[in-house]
C-alpha positions, -999 to +999 in steps of 0.1 A: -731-210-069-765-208-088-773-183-054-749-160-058-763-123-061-730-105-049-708-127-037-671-118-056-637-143-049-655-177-048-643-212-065-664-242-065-654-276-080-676-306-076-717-308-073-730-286-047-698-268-039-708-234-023-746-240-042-761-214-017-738-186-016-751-152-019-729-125-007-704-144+011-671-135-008-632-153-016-648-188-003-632-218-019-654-253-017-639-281-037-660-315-034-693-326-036-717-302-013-686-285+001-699-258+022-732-263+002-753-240+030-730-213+033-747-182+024-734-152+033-695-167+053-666-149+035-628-164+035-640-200+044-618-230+025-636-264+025-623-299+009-637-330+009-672-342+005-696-321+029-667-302+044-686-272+060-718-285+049-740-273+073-716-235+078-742-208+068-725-177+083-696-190+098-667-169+087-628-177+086-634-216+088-611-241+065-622-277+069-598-305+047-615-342+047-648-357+041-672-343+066-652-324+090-667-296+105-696-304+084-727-295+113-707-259+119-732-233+116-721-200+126-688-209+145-661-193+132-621-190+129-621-233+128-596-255+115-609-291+110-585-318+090-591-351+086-620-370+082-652-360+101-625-338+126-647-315+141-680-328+129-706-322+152-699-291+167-727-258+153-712-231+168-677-239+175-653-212+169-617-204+179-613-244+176-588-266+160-586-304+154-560-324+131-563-363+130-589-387+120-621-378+136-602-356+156-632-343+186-656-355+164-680-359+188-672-329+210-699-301+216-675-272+233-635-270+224 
């Protein structure tokens, strides 16, 4: 969280967790460059190696497994578990997926 200029609430464990946080605020990244991009996203919860790696904005998102929902963006209110669940979607939101690589490859959910 070497970002952080008023961001309050957040936990990071593992290298790159939450690294580019700013304002965002109660955001919980535990895993190597889980939700490493996420600046200013607030209540977001990512596990697993890249979980949320690419979420900038996105708020409300938890993501459990290595890469799941890892290309989100901006979508918000997401629930990814498994590995890669969820993957390639940028601006999901409303969207849920449990299993391994559970709509991995789906665009609109």
């Amino acid at each position: 969280m070497t970002a952080n200029t008023s961001g309050a609430s957040n936990a990071a464990f593992g290298a790159y967790a939450l690294a580019a946080v700013t304002t965002g605020q109660q955001n919980t990244g535990i895993g190597y460059a889980a939700a490493y991009q996420t600046t200013t996203a607030s209540n977001i919860t990512a596990v697993g190696d890249f979980a949320l790696g690419g979420n900038t904005t996105g708020p409300n998102n938890t993501s459990v497994g290595s890469q799941s929902l890892s290309a989100n963006t901006t979508g918000q209110q997401n629930t990814a578990v498994g590995v890669d669940a969820l993957k390639t979607g940028t601006t999901h939101s409303y969207s849920t997926a449990v299993g391994y690589r559970a709509a991995r490859y789906s665009r609109w959910i």
